[in-house]
MDTraj code that builds the backbone (N, CA, C; nanometers):
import mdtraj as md
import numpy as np

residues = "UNK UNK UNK UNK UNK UNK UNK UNK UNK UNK UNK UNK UNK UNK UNK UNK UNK UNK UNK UNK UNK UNK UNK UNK UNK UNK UNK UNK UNK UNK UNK UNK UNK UNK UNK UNK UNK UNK UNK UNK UNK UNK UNK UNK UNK UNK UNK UNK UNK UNK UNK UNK UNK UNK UNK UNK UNK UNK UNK UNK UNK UNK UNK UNK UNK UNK UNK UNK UNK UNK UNK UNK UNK UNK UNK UNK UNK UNK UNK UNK UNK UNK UNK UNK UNK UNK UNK UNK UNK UNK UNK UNK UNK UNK UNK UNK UNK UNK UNK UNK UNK UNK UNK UNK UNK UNK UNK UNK UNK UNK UNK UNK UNK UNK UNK UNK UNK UNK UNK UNK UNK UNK UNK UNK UNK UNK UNK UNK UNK UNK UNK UNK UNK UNK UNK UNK UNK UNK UNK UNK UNK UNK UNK UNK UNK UNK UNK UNK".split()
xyz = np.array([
    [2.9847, -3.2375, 4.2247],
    [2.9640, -3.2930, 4.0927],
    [3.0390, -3.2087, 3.9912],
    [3.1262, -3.2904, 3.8818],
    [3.1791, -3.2441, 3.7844],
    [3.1354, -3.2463, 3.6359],
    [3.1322, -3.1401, 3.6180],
    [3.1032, -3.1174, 3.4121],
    [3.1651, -3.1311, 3.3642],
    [3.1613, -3.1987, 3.2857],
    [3.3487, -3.2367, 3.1983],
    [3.2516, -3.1440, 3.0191],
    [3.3515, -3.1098, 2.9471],
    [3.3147, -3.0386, 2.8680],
    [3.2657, -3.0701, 2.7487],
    [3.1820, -3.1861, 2.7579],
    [3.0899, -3.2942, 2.6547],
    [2.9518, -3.2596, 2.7209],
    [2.9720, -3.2537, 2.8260],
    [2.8021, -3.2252, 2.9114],
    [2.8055, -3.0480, 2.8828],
    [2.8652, -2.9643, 2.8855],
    [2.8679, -2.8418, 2.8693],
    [2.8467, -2.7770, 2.7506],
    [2.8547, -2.8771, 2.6805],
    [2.8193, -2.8174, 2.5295],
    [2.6965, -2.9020, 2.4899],
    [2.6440, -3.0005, 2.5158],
    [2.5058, -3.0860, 2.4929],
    [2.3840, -2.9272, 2.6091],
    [2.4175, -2.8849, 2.7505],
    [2.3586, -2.7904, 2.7780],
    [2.3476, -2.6771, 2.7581],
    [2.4677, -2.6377, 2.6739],
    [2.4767, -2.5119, 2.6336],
    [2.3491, -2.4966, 2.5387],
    [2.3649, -2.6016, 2.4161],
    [2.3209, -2.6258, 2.3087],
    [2.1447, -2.6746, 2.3504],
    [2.0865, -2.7343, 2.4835],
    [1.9419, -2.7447, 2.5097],
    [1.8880, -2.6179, 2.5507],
    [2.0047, -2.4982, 2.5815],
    [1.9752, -2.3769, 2.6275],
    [1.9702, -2.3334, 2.5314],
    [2.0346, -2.2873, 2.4425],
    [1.9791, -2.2169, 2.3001],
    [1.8306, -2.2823, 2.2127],
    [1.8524, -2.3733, 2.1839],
    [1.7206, -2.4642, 2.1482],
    [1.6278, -2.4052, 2.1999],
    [1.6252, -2.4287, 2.3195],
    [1.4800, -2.3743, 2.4094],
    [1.4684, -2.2484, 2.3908],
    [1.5615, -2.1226, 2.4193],
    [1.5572, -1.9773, 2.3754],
    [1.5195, -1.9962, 2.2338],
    [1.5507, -2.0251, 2.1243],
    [1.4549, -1.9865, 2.0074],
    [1.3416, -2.0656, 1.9744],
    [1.3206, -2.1266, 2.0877],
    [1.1862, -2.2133, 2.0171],
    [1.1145, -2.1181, 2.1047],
    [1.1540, -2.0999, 2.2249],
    [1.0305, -1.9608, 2.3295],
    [0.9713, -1.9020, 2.2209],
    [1.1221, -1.7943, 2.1735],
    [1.0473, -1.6679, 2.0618],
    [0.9804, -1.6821, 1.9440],
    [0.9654, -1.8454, 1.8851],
    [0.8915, -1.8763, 1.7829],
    [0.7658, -1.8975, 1.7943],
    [0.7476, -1.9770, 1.9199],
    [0.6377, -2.0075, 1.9948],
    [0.5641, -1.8699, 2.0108],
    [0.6318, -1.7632, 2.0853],
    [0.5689, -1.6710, 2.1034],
    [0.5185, -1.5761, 1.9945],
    [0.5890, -1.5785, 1.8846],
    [0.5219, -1.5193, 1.7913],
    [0.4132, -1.5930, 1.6859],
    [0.4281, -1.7121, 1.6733],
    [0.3289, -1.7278, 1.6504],
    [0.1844, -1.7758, 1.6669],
    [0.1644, -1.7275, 1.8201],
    [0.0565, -1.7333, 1.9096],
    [0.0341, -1.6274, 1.9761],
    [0.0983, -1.4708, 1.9321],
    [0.0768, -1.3749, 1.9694],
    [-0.0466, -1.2823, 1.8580],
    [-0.1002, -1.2435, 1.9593],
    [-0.2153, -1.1564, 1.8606],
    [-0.1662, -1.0279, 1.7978],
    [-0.0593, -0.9802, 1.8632],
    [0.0229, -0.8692, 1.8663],
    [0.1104, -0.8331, 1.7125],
    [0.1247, -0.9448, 1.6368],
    [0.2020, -0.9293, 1.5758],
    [0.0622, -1.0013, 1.4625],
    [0.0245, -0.9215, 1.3105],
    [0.0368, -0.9042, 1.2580],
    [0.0334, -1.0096, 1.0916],
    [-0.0002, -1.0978, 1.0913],
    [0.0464, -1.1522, 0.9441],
    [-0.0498, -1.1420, 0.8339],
    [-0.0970, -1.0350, 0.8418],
    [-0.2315, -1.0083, 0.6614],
    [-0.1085, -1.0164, 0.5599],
    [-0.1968, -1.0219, 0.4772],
    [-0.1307, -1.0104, 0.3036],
    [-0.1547, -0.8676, 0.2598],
    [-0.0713, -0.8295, 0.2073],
    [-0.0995, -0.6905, 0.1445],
    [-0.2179, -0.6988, 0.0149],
    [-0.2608, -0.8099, 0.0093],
    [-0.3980, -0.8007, -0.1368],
    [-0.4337, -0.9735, -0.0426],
    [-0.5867, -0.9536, -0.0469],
    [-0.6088, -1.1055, 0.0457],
    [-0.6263, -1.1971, -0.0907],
    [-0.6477, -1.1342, -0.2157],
    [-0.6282, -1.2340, -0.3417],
    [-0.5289, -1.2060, -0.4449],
    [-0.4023, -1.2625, -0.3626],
    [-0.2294, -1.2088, -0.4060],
    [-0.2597, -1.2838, -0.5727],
    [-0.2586, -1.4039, -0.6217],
    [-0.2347, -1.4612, -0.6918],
    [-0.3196, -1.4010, -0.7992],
    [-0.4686, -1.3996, -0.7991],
    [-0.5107, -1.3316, -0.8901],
    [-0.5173, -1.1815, -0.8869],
    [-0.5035, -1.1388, -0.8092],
    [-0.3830, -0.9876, -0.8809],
    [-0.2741, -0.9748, -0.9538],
    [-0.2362, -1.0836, -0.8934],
    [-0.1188, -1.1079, -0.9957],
    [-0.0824, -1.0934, -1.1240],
    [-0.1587, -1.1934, -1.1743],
    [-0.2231, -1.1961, -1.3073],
    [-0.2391, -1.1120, -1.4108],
    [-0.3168, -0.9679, -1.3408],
    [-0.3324, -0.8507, -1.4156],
    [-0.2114, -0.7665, -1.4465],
    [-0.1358, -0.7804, -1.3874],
    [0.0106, -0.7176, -1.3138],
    [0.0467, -0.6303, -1.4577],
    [0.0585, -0.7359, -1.5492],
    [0.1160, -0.6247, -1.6830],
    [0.0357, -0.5441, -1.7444],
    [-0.0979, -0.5372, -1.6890],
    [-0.1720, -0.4372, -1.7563],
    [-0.1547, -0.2947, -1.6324],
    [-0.1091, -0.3313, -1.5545],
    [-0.0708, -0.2301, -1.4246],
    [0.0451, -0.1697, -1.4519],
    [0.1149, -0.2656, -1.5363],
    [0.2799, -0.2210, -1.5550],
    [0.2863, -0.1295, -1.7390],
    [0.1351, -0.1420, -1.8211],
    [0.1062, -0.0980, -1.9254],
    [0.0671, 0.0390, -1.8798],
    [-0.0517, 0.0635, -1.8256],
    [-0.0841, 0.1490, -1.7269],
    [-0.0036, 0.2747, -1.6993],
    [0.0861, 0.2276, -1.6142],
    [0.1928, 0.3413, -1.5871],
    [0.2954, 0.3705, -1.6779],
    [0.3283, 0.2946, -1.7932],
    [0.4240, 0.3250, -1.8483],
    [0.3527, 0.4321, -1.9630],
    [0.2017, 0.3941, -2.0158],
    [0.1194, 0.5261, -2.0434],
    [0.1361, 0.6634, -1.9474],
    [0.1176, 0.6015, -1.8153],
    [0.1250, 0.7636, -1.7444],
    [0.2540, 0.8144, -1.7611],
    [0.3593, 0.7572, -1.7413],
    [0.5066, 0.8146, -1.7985],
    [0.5260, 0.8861, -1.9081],
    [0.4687, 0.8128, -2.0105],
    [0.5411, 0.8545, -2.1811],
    [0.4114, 0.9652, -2.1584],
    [0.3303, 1.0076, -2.1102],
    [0.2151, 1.1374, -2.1038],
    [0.3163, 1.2726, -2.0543],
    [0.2686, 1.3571, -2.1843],
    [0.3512, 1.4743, -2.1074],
    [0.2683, 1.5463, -1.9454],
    [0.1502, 1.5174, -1.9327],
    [0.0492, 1.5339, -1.8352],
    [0.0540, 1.5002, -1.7081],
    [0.1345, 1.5286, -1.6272],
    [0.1422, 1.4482, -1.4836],
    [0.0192, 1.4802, -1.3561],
    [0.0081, 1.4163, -1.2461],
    [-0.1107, 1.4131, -1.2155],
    [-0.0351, 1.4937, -1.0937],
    [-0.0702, 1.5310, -1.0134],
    [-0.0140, 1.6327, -0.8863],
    [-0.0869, 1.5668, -0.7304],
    [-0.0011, 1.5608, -0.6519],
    [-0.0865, 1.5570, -0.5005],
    [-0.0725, 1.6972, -0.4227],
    [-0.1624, 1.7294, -0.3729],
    [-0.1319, 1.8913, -0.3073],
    [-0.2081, 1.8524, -0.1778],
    [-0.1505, 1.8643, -0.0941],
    [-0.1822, 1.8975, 0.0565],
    [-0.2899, 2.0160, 0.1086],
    [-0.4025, 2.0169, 0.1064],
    [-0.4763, 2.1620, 0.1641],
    [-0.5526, 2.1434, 0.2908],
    [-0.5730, 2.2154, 0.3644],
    [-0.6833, 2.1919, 0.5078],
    [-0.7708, 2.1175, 0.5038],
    [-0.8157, 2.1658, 0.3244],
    [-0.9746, 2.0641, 0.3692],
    [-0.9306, 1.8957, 0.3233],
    [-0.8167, 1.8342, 0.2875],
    [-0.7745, 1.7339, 0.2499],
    [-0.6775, 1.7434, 0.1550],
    [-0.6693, 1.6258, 0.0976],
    [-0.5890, 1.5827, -0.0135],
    [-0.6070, 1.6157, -0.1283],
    [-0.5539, 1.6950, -0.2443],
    [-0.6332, 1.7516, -0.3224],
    [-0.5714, 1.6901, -0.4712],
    [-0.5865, 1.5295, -0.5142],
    [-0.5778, 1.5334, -0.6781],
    [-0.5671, 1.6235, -0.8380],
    [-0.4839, 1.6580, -0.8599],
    [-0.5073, 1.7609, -0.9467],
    [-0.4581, 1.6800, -1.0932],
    [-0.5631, 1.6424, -1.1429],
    [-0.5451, 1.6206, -1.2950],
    [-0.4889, 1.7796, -1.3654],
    [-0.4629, 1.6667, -1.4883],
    [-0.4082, 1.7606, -1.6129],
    [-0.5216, 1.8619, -1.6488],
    [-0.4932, 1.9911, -1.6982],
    [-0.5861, 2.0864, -1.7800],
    [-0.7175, 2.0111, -1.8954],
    [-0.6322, 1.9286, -1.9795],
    [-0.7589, 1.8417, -2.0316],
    [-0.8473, 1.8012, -2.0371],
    [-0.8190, 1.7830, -1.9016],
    [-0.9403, 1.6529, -1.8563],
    [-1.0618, 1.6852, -1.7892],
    [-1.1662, 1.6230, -1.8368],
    [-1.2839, 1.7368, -1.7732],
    [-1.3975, 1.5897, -1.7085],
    [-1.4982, 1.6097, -1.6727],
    [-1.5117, 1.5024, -1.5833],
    [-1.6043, 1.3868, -1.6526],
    [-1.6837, 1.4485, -1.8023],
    [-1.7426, 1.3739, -1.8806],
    [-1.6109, 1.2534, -1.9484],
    [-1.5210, 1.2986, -1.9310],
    [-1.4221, 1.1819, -1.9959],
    [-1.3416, 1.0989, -1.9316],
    [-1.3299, 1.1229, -1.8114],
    [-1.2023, 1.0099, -1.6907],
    [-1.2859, 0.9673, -1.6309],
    [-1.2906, 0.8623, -1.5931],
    [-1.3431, 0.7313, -1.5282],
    [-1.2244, 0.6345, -1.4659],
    [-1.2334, 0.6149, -1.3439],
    [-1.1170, 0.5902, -1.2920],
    [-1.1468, 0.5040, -1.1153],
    [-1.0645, 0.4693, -1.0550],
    [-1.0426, 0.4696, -0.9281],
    [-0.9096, 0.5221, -0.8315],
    [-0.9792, 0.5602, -0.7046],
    [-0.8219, 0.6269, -0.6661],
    [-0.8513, 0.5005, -0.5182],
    [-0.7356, 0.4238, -0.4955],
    [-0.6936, 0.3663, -0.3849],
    [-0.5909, 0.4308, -0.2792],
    [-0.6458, 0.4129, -0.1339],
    [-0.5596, 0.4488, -0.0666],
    [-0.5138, 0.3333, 0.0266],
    [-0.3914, 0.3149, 0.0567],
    [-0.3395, 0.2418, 0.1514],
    [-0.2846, 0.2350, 0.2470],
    [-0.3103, 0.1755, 0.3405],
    [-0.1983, 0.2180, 0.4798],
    [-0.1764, 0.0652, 0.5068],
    [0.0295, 0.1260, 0.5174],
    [0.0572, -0.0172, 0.5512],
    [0.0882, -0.0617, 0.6892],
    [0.0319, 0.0107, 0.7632],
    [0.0090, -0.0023, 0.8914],
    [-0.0659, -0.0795, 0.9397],
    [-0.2345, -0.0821, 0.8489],
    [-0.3814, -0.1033, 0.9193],
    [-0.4522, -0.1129, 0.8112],
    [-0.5045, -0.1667, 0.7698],
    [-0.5989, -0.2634, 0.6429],
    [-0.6737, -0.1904, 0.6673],
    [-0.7404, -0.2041, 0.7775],
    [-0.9000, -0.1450, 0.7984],
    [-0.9106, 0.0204, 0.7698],
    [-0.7595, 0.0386, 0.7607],
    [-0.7836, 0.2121, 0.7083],
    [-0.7837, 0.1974, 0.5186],
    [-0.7927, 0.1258, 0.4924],
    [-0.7854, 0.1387, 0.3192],
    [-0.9127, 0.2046, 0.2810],
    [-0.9215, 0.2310, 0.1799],
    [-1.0534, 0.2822, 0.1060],
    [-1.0217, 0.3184, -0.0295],
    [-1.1411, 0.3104, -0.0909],
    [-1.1150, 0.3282, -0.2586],
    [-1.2592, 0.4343, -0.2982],
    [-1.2285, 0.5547, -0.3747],
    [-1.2619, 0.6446, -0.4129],
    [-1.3022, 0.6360, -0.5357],
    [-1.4338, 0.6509, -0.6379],
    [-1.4244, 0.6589, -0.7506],
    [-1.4070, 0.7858, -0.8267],
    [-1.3613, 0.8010, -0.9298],
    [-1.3055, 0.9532, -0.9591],
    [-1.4419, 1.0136, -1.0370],
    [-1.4364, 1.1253, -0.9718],
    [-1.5165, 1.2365, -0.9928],
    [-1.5198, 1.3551, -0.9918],
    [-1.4242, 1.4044, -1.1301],
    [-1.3963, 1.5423, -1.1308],
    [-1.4652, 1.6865, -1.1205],
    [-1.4448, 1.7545, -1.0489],
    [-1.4926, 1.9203, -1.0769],
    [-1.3489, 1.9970, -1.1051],
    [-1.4094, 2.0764, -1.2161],
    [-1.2304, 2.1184, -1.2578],
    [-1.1184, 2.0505, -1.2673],
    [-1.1360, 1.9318, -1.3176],
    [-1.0115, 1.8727, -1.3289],
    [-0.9138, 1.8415, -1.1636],
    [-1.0242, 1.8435, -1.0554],
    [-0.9506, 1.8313, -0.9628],
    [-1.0270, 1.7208, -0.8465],
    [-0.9950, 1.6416, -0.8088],
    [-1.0724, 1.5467, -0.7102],
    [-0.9645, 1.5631, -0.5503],
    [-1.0967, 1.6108, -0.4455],
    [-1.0721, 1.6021, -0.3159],
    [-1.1033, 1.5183, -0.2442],
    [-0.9558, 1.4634, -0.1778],
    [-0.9909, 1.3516, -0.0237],
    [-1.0256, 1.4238, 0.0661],
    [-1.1143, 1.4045, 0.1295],
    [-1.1834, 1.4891, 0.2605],
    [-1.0704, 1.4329, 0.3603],
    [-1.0280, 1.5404, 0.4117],
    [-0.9394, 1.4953, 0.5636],
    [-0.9891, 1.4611, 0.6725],
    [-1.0841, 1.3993, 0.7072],
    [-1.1608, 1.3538, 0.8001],
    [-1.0952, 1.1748, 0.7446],
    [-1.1256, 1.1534, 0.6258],
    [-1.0647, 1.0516, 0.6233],
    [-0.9380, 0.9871, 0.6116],
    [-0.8436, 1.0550, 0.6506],
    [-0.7134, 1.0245, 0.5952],
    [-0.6155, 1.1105, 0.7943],
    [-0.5733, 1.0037, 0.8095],
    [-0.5233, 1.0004, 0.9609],
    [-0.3957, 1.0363, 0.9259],
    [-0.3140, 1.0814, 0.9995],
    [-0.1463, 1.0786, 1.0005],
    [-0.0951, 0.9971, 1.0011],
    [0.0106, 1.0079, 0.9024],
    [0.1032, 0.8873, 0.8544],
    [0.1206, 0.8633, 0.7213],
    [0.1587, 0.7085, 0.6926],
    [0.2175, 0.6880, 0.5804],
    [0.0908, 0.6455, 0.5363],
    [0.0761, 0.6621, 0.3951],
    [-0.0523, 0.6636, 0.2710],
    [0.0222, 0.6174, 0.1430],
    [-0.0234, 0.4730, 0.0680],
    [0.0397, 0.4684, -0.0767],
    [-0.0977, 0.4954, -0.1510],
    [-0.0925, 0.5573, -0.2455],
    [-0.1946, 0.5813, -0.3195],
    [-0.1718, 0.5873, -0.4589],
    [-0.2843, 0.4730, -0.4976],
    [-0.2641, 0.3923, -0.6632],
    [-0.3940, 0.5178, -0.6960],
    [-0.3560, 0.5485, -0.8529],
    [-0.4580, 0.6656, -0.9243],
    [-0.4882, 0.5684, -1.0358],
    [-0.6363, 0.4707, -1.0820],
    [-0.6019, 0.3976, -1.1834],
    [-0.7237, 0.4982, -1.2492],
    [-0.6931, 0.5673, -1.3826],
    [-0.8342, 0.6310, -1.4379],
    [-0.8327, 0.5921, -1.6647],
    [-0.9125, 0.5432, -1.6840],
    [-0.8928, 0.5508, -1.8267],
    [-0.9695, 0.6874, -1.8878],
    [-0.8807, 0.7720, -2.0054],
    [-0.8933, 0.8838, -2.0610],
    [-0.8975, 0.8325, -2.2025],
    [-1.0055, 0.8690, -2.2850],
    [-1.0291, 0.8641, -2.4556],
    [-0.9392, 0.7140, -2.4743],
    [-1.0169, 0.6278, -2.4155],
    [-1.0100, 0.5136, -2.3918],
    [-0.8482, 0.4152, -2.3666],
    [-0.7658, 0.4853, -2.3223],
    [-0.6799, 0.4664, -2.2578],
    [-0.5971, 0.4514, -2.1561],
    [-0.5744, 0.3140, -2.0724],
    [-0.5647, 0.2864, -1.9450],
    [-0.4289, 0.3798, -1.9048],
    [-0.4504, 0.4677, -1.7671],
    [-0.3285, 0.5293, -1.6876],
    [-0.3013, 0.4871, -1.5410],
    [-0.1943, 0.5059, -1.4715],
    [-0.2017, 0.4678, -1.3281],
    [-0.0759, 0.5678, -1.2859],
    [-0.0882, 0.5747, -1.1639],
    [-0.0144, 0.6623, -1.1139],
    [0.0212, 0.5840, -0.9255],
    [0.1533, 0.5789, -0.9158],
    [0.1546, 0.5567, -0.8116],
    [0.2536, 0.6730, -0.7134],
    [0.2221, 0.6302, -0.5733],
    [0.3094, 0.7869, -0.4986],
    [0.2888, 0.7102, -0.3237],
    [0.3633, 0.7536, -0.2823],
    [0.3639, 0.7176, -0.1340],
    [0.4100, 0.8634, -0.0231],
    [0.3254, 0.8893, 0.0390],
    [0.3023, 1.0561, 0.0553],
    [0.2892, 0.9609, 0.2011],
    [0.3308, 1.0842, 0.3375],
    [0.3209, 1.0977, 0.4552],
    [0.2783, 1.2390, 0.4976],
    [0.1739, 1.2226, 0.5824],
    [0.0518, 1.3312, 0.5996],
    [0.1438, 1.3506, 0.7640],
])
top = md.Topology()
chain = top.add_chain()
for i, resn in enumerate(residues, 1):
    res = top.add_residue(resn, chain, resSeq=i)
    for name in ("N", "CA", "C"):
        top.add_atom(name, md.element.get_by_symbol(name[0]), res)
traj = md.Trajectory(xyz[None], top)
C-alpha cells in the first residue's frame, strides 16, 4: 500500500491534534497541577486597590522606613523610633506563593517599636509580606518579598 502525500499530511496533522489534546486533557484533570487565585475574592479586592496604592505612596514620601531583620527566634519587624504601640494599629500578611494553606495574617502588636514572627511559623522559602498599619490616623503599607 501507497501514501501519496495528501494522506501524509491529513495523518501527520491527526497526529499532532491528538498530541495536544492528550496534554490538555491531562492537565486539566490532573490534581497535580494547581489553579487557586491568588485572592479567592479577586474582584472585590480590586476595588480597594487605590487606597493600597495611597497607602504605600504614604509609606514612600515617610522619611521612616520599616526594616525586616532575620534572627533565630524569627522574623523580626522593626518599626520606626516613633512609634510606640498605643498608636499603630495595623495588619501584617504573609504569603506563600507556593501553598495558600501556608498564609497567615498577624495583627500588629508592638513592644519597642518592634513586632516578632515566631519561626516555628514561617518554613523555607519564598514569603511576600504586605505591612498594612495606620499611624495618627494615617493609612501606610509596605510591601517586600524576602526568601528565608
Amino acid at each position: 500500500m501507497k501514501i501519496n502525500w495528501g494522506t501524509g499530511i491529513v495523518i501527520a496533522f491527526g497526529i499532532f491534534i491528538s498530541f495536544i489534546l492528550f496534554f490538555v486533557i491531562r492537565m486539566t484533570t490532573s490534581h497535580d497541577a494547581n489553579h487557586d487565585l491568588v485572592t479567592e475574592e479577586y474582584y472585590k479586592a480590586e476595588l480597594g486597590y487605590q487606597k493600597e496604592i495611597d497607602a504605600e505612596q504614604n509609606a514612600l514620601n515617610s522619611n521612616e522606613k520599616i526594616e525586616l531583620e532575620k534572627t533565630p527566634e524569627g522574623l523580626l519587624v522593626i518599626f520606626p523610633e516613633g512609634y510606640a504601640d498605643t498608636n499603630v494599629s495595623g495588619i501584617v500578611s504573609l504569603y506563600r506563593p507556593s501553598n495558600k494553606h501556608l498564609d497567615f495574617d498577624l495583627p500588629i502588636s508592638l513592644s519597642d517599636s518592634h513586632l516578632l514572627i515566631p519561626d516555628k511559623r514561617l518554613l523555607d522559602g519564598r514569603w511576600d509580606i504586605k505591612i498594612t498599619w495606620k499611624h495618627q490616623g494615617k493609612d501606610f503599607q509596605h510591601r517586600e518579598s524576602i526568601t528565608l
